[in-house]
N, C-alpha and C positions, 0 to 999 in steps of 0.2 A: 763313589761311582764304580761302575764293574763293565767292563770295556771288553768285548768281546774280537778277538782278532779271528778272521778268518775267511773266507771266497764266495761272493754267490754261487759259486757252481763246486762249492766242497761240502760230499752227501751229508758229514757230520752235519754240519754247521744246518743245510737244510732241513735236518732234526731234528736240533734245537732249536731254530728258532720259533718256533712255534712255545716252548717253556721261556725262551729269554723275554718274547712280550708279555708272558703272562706273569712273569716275575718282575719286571717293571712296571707291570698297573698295580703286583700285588704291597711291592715296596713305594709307591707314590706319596712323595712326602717324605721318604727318610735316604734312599737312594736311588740313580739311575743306572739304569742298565740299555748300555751305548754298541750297536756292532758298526766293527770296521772292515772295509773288504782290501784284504792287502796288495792285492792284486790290483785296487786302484787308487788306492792312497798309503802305498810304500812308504812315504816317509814319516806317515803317522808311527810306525814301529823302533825309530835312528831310537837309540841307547836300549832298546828294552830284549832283553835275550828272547827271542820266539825262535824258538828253532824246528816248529811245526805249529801244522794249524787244524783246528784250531785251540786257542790259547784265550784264557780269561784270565782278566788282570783287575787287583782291587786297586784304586786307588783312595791316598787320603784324601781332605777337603783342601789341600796347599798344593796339589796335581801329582804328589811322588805316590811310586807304584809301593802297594803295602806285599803284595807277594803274589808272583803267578802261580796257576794251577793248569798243567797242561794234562 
């Protein structure tokens, strides 16, 4: 899974999303690709370092994060 943290109203993210659906239809079947808006689900972030946004995080199939890329 690849979990996108980041704001409805953060211009990046408005960018992107546009490539993050198109890269979750394109991975269908092998992985998803999930955003979060931190601004309204804060506590989706407790333990994970974001220290800006936005931030993409892989995760494995047991829920731990395999490595962010900010």
């Amino acid at each position: 899974m690849i979990v996108d943290f980041g704001a409805d109203s953060c211009d990046p993210y408005k960018k992107m999303a546009p490539l993050l659906i198109e890269l979750n239809q394109e991975l269908r079947g092998k992985a998803v690709v999930k955003f979060v808006d931190v601004w309204k689900n804060g506590q989706a972030t407790a333990g994970l370092p974001i220290q800006a946004i936005p931030t993409q995080f892989f995760f494995n199939e047991d829920g731990s994060p395999m490595c962010p890329l900010i």
